[in-house]
N, C-alpha and C positions, 0 to 999 in steps of 0.2 A: 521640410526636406533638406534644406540648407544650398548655402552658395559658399564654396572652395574652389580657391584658385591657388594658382601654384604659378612664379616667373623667377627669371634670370636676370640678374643684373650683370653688368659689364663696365668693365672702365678701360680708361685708354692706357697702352703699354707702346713702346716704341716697334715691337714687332707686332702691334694691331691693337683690337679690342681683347679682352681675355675676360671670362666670367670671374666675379670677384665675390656674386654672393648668391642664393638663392633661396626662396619664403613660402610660406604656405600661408595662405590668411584663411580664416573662415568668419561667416554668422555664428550666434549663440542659441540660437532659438533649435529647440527640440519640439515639435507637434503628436498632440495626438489625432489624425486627422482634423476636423474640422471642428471637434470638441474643448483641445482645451491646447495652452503652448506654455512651455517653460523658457525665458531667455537668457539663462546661465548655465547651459550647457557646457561640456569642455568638447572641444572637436581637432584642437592639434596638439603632439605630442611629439618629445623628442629625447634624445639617450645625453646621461651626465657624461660619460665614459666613452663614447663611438661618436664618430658625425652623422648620427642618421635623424631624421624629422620625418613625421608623416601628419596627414587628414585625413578624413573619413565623411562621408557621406553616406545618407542611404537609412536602411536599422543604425540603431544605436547600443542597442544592448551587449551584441553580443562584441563590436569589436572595439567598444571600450573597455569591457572587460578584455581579452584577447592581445591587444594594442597593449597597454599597461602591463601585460604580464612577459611580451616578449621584449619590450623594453627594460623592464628589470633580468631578465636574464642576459639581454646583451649590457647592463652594468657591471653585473656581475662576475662577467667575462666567458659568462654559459655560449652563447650563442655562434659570437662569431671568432673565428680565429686574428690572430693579429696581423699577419699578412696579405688578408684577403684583400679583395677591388669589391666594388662597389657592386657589381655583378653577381659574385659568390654569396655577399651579404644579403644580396634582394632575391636570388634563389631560397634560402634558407630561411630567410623571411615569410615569405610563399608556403613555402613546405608548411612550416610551422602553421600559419593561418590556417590551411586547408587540412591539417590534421585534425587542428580544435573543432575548424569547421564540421567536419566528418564524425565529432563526437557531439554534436549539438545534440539535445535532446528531440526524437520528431514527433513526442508522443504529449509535446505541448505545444504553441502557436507558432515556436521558432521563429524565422527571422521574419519580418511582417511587412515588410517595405519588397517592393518589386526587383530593387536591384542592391547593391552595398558593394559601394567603391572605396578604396583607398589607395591614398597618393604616399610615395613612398621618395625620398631624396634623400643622397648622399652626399661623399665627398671622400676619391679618395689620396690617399698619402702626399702624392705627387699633382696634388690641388683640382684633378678632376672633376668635375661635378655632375651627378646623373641622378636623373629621373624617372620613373616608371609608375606608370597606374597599375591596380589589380583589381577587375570588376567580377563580382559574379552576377549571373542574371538568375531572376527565379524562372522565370519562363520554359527555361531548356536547363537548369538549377548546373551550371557551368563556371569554370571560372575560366579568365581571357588576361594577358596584360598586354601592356601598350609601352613602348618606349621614344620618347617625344628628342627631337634633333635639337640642337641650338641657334638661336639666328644668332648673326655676328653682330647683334645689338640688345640690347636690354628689352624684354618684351615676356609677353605670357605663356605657362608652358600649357596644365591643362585647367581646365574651367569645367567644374561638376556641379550637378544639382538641382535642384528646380528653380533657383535664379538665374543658370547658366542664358538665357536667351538677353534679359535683362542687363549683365552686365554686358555680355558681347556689342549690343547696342549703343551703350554706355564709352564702351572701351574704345568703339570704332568713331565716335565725336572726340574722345582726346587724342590718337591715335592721329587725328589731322592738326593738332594744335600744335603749340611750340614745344610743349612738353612730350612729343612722340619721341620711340625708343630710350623711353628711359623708365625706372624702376619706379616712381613715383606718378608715373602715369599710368600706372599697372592698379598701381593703391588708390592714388584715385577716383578711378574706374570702378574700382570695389566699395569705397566708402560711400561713392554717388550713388552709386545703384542699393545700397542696404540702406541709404540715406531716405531713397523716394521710393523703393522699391513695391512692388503690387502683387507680388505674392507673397498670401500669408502665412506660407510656410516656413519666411525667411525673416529672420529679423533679431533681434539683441544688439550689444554690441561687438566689433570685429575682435577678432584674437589673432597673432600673431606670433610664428616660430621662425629662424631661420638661420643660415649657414652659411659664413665665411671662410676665407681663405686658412682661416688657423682658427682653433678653439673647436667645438664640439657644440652641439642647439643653443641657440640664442634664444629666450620666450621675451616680448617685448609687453610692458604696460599699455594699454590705449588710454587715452584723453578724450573723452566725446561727450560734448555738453556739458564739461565744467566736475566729469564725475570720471571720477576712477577702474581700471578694468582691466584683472589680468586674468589670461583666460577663461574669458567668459563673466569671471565673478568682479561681482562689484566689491572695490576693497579703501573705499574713502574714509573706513571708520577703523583703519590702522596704523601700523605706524611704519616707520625706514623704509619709507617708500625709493631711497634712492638708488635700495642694493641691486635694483633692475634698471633696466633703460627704458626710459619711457617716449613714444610717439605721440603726435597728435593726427588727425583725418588728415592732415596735408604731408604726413611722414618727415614730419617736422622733428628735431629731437628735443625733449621738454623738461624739467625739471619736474622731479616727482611731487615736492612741495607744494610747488608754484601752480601747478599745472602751466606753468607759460612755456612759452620755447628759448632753451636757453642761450643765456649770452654769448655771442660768436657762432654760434648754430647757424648752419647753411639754410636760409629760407626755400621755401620750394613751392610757392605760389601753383594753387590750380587754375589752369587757361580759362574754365569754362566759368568763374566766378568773380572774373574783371568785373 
């Protein structure tokens, strides 16, 4: 089913805290109920051209396809106009999904999962940053969104999935340690819980996108066990590993090579593994 989360990072400015970044992490693991799991999945995605990232949980099929297609339309320069806010873009966003939605075919299994979420983040001109979920449920077959507030500290926006009780758990043991409100205790929380995690509908290794004050998606490599991983896929048996940035589980920043963390690199120790 997958575990997606979504947080805000903040650093210090002389007139306060001010958000300076925001991420989407997910698992890799795709299920087919109880029968069989794929763990190279791809689950976040983000625009060359606009600040916009998103995740997805839930079915798979149809809003990777969907996902992928409205992203190449906002490269393109189809989708959103140039002066919109972040608002205009996540209405239009919406439209869009619920149109394709509307044209799913219902004379096959269509969407098979009970719910299908997607987290959607921006960024706009004047370094705003926002959030919003878009769920539908199959139940009452509806769609809903959610738009989540900021704390004045580095912390989590939304947590989807059938690992979300898990990392919560997780989150709330670092969340007392040293490393509370900060962005790295966010990741953490996520690596720990997909680390020992008990359901088995979650699992691969982590993928990560995210968005700074300037530039447009960031997709970040992981490190985890000494093996290579960008979104989703394992890529140890390639080469120029350096043209990305690569992280390790402690959100460490690492040398693509090396896999080590590199020289001058801000260490960032997790509490729970003194």
């Amino acid at each position: 089913m997958t575990l997606l989360v979504s947080w805000i990072g903040l650093d210090s400015k002389k007139d306060g805290n001010k958000p300076s970044s925001l991420y989407i992490a997910s698992d890799s693991r795709i299920s087919w109920g109880n029968l069989a799991h794929f763990d190279f999945g791809r689950k976040v995605f983000g625009c060359k051209n606009s600040s916009d990232i998103f995740g997805y949980c839930g079915d798979v099929l149809f809003p990777t396809i969907v996902l992928n297609q409205i992203i190449d339309a906002a490269d393109q320069g189809l989708l959103f106009k140039p002066d919109w806010d972040c608002k205009q873009k996540f209405q239009t966003v919406i439209d869009k999904l619920i149109q394709s939605f509307n044209k799913y075919p219902k004379e096959v299994s269509g969407i098979t999962a009970d719910t299908l979420e997607i987290i959607y983040a921006s960024r706009d001109d004047d370094k705003k940053f926002f959030c919003q979920k878009m769920k539908w449920t199959k139940a009452i077959n509806k769609w809903a969104s959610e738009e989540v507030e900021f704390s004045g500290y580095s912390d989590k926006l939304f947590v989807i999935g059938s690992g979300r009780q898990e990392f919560l758990e997780k989150f709330d043991l670092h969340w007392q340690s040293e490393n509370s409100r900060t962005s790295r205790a966010v990741f953490h929380s996520f690596c720990d819980t997909l680390t020992g995690i008990k359901d088995k509908h979650c699992g691969g290794a982590p993928q990560l996108v995210g968005l700074y004050r300037s530039f447009n998606a960031r997709f970040y490599g992981i490190i985890k066990g000494k093996k290579r991983y960008f979104n989703g896929m394992e890529i140890s048996n390639l080469t120029n590993f350096n043209n990305i940035e690569w992280r390790n589980e402690l959100f460490e920043v690492c040398d693509g090579d090396t896999m080590e963390i590199k020289q001058n690199a801000q260490r960032q120790p997790n509490a729970l593994r003194h």
